[in-house]
C-alpha positions as CSV (number, residue, x, y, z in Angstrom):
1,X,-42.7,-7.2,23.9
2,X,-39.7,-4.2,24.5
3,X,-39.7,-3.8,20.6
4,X,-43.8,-3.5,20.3
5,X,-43.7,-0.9,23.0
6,X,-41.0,1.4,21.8
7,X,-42.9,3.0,19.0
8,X,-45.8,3.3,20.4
9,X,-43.9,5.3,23.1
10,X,-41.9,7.0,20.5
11,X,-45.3,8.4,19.1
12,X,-46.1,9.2,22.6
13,X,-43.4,11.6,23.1
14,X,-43.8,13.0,19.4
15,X,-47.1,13.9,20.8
16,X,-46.3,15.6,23.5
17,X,-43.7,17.5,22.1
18,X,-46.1,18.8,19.5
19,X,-48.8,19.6,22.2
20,X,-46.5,21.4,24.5
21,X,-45.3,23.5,20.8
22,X,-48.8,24.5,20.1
23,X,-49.4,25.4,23.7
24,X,-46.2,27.7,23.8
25,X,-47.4,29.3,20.5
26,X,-51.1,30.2,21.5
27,X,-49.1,31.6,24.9
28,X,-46.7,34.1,23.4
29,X,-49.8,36.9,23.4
30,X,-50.0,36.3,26.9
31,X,-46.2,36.5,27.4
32,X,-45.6,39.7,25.6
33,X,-48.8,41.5,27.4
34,X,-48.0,39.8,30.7
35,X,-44.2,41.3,30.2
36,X,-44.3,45.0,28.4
37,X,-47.2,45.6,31.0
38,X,-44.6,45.0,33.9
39,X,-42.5,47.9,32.2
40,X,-42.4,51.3,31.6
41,X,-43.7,53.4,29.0
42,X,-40.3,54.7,28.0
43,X,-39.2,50.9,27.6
44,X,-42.2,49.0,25.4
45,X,-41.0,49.2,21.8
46,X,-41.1,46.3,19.2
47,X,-37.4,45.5,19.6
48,X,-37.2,44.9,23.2
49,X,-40.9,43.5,23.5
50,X,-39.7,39.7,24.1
51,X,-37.8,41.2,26.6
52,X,-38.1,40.6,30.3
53,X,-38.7,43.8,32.4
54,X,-35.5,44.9,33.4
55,X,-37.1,46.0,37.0
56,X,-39.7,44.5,39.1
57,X,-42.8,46.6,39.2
58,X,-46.3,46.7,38.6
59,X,-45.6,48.4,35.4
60,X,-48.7,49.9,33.7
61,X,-50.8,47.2,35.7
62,X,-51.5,50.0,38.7
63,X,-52.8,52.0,36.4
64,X,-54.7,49.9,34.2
65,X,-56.2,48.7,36.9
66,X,-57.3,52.5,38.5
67,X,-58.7,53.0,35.5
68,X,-60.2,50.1,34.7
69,X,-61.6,48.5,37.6
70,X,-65.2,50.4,37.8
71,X,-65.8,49.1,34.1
72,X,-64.9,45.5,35.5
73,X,-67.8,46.1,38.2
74,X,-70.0,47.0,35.8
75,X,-69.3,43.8,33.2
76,X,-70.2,41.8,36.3
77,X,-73.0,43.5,37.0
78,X,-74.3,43.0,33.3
79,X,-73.0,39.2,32.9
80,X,-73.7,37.4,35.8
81,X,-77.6,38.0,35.5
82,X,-77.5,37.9,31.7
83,X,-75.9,34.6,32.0
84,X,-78.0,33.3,34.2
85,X,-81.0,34.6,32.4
86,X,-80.1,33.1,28.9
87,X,-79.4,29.5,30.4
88,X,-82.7,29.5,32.2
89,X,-84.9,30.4,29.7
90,X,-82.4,28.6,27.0
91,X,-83.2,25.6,29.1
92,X,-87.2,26.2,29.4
93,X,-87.1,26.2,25.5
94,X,-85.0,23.1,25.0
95,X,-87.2,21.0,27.5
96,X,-90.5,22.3,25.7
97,X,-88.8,21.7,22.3
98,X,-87.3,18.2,23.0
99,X,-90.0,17.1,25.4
100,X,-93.4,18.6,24.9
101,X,-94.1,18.8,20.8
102,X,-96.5,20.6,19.7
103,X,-98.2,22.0,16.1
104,X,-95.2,23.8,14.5
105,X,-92.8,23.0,17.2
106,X,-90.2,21.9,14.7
107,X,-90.7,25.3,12.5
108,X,-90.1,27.6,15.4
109,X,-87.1,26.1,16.7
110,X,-85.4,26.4,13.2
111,X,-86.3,30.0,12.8
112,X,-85.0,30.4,16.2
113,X,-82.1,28.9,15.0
114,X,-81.2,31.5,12.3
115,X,-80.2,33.9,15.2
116,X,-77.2,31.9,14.6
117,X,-76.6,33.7,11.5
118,X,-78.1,37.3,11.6
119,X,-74.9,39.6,12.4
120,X,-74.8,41.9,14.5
121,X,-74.6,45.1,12.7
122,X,-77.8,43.7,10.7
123,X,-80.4,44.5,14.2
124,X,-78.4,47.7,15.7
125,X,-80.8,50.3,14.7
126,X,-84.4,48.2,15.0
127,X,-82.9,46.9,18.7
128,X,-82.0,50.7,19.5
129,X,-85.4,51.8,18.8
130,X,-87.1,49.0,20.9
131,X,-84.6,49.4,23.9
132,X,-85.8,53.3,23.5
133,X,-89.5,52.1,23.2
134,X,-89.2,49.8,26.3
135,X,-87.5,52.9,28.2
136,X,-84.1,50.6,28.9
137,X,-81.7,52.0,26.5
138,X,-78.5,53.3,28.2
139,X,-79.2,50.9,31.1
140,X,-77.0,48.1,32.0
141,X,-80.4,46.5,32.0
142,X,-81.1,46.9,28.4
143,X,-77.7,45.7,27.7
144,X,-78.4,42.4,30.1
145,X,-81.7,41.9,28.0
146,X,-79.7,42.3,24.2
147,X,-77.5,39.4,25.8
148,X,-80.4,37.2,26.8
149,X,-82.2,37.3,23.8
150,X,-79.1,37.3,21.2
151,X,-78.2,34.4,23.5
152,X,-80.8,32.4,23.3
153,X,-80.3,30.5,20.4
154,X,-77.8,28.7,21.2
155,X,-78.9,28.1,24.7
156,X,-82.1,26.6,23.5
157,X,-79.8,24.3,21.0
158,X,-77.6,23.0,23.6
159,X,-80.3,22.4,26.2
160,X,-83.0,20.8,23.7
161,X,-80.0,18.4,22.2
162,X,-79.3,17.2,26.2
163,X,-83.0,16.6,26.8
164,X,-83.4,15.1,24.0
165,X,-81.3,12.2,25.1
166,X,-83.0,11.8,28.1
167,X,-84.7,8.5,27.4
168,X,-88.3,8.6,27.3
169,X,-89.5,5.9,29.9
170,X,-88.1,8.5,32.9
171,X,-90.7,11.7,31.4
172,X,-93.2,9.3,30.8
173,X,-92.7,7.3,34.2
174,X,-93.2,11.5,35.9
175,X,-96.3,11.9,34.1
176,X,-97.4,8.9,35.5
177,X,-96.9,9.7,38.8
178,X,-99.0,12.6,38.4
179,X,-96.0,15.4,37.9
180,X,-97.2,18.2,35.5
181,X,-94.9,20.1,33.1
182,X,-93.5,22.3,35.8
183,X,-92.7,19.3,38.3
184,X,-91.2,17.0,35.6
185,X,-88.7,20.5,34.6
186,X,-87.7,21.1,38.0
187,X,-87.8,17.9,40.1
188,X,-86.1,15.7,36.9
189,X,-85.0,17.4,34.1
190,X,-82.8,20.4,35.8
191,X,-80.9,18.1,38.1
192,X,-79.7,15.9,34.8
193,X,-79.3,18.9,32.8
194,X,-76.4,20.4,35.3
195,X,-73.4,19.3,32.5
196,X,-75.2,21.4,29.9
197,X,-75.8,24.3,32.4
198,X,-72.0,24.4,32.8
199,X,-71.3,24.2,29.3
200,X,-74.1,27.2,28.4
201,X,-72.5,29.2,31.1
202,X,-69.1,29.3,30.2
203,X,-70.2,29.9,26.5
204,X,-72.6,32.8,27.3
205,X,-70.0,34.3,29.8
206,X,-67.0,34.7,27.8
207,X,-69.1,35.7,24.7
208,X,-71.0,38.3,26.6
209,X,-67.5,39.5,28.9
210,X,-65.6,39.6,25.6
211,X,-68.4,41.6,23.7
212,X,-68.1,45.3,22.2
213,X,-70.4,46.2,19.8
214,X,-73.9,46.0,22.0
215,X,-71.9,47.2,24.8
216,X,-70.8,50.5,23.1
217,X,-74.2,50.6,21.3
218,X,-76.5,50.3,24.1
219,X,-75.1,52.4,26.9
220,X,-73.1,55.1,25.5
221,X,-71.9,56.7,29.4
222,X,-69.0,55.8,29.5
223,X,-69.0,55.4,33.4
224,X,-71.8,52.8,32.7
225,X,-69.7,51.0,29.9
226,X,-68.4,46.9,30.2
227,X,-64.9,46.6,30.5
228,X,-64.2,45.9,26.8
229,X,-65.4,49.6,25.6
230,X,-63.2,50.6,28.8
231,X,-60.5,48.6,27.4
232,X,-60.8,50.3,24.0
233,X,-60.6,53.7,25.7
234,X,-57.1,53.2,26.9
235,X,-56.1,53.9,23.7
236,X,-55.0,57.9,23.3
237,X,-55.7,60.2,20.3
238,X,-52.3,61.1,19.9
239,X,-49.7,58.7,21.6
240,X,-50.6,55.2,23.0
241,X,-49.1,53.9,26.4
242,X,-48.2,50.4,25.3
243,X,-47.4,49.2,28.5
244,X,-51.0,49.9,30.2
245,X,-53.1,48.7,27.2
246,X,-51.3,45.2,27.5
247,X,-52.0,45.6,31.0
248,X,-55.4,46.4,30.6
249,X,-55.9,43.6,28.3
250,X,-54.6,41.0,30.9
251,X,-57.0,42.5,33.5
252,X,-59.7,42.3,30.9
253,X,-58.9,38.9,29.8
254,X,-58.6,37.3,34.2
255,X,-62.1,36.2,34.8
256,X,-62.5,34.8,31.5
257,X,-59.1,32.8,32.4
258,X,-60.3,32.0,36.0
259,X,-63.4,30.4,34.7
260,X,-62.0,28.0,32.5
261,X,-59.2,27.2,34.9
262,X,-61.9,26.0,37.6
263,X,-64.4,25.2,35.0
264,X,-62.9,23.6,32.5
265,X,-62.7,20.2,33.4
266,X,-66.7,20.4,33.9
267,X,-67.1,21.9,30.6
268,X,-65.2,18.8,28.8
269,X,-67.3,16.2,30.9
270,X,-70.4,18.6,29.6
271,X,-69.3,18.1,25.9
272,X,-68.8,14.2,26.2
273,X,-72.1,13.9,27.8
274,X,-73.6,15.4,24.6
275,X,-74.7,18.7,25.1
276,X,-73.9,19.8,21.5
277,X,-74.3,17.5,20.0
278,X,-77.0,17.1,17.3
């Protein structure tokens, strides 16, 4: 029995090893931001960047942060809603679309699908005139609705693949009991569907934090700006201080990082219970 066991621990460790290799790769961006934005200007350069700072101190993190910080208010302020938003309505969609057919059902949730693949770039100036129609553009609200809608694809996708696993005796046993469309939604179908809502939330909160285009598009004050156009602005016309735009990107990057630390295991068991699948 020893000599059937040893390979198969000998692959084991083979594994690992290769793991922990890939993990220490995908980390050495975060090592060399984490550790040229604990220096000094004077001391960031490409030679020394593997370098440990030579001096504890915040580096260019105190003023990243000063300068950053109101941006990082106003990403929350834009995200949280427009998360919420997308997954609610996504949700509405994929329960109509999985549960409750109707004449050309089928048609409009594949043309709702190509949102997948129109690019940004392609809507800027038709979505500029209807934010300025609608009397939102330059808001943080317009931005929050650019988010919803652009969102909602893929929302409605995720949510309408869950529910359309839920087997059909529990729906049908609802309408039995006299529940309507509204009851059946928010009595059944939104208590089951709480794996995919963590899976749509996580996906629509790191796209929309991590997003630049819309964001620089839509509300052009800069004091009004998410904290990726902020992040951009770090950047000098003339001479760049290395050490607080790696700073600024690990600020930038934390609640993104914070989510999927406390999140992530819910997101896996969101996967596995076939939220994407199709």
């Amino acid at each position: 029995m020893g000599n059937q066991r040893s390979p198969i621990k000998v692959g084991n460790a083979v594994t690992i090893a290769f793991l922990l290799l890939i993990t220490l790769f995908y980390l050495m961006p975060l090592y060399v931001m984490v550790v040229n934005g604990l220096k000094d200007a004077q001391s960031v350069s490409l030679s020394t960047m593997w370098n440990l700072p030579s001096s504890l101190s915040l580096g260019g993190f105190a003023e990243a942060w000063e300068r950053l910080s109101p941006n990082m208010r106003n990403s929350f302020t834009m995200v949280i809603p427009a998360t919420i938003l997308s997954s609610l309505v996504g949700a509405i969609n994929g329960y109509l679309f999985a549960k409750w057919k109707f004449p050309g059902s089928d048609i409009l949730f594949t043309v709702m699908l190509f949102g997948f693949f129109i690019p940004y770039q392609a809507i800027l100036l038709p979505m500029v005139q209807f934010l300025q129609y609608i009397g939102v553009y330059g808001t943080v609200w317009g931005l929050i609705l650019v988010h919803v809608v652009y969102g909602l694809p893929v929302t409605t996708l995720i949510f309408r693949n869950f529910f359309a696993q839920v087997p059909k005796e529990m729906f049908e046993a609802a309408r039995v009991d006299g529940a309507n469309i509204f009851t059946t939604f928010t009595h059944i179908m939104l208590p089951l569907s709480i794996p995919s809502f963590v899976v749509v939330g996580i996906f629509q909160f790191t796209n929309i934090w991590n997003e630049f285009l819309f964001a620089v598009t839509v509300v052009p004050n800069p004091q009004s700006q998410p904290i990726t156009v902020a992040l951009n602005n770090l950047s000098g016309s003339f001479s760049v201080d290395w050490n607080v735009v790696m700073a600024g990107a690990v600020v930038a990057a934390l609640p993104t990082i914070v989510v999927y630390i406390f999140l992530g295991r819910y997101f896996v068991e969101g996967l596995m219970a076939g939220s994407i699948k199709g």
